[in-house]
C-alpha positions in Angstrom: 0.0 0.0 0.0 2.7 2.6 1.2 5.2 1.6 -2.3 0.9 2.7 -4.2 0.8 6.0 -2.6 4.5 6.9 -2.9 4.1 6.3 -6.7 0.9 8.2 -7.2 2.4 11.1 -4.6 5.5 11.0 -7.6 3.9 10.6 -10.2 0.5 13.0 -10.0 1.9 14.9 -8.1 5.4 15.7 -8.9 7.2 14.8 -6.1 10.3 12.7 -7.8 12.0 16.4 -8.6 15.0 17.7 -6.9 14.0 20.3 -4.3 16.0 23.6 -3.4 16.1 23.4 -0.1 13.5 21.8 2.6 11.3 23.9 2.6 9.9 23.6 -0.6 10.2 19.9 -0.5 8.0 20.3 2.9 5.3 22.5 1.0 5.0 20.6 -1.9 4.7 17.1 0.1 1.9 19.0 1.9 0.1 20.5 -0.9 0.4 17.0 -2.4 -1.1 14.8 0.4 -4.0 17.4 0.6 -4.5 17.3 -2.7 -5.0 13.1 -2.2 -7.2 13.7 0.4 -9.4 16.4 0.0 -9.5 16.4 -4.2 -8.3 13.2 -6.1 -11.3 10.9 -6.3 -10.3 7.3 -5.3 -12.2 4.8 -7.6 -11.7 2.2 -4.6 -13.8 4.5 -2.8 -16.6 4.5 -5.1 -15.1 8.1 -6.8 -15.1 9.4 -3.0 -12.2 11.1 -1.7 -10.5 9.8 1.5 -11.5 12.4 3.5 -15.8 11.9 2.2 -15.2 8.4 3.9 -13.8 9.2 6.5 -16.7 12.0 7.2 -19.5 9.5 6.0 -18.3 6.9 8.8 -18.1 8.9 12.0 
């Protein structure tokens, strides 16, 4: 599961490129794992995002 998200983080989200300093790296990685969360529809999920499931169960 981990090896999945690593790949989609790299490869939707641009996350294999060489960062300036940390910061930036930090900001993107962020951006990114809100982005899988909150946007990317998960077609395991029915087309929900992680977060709509995790809403829809509490």
């Amino acid at each position: 599961m981990a090896e999945r998200v690593n790949g989609i983080l790299k490869d939707e989200f641009y996350l294999d490129q060489t960062f300036d300093n940390v910061a930036h790296a930090k900001r993107a990685t962020k951006n990114a794992i809100n982005l899988y969360n909150e946007i990317r529809l998960h077609l395991s999920l029915d087309y929900k995002t992680p977060n709509m499931v995790y809403k829809l169960s509490a």
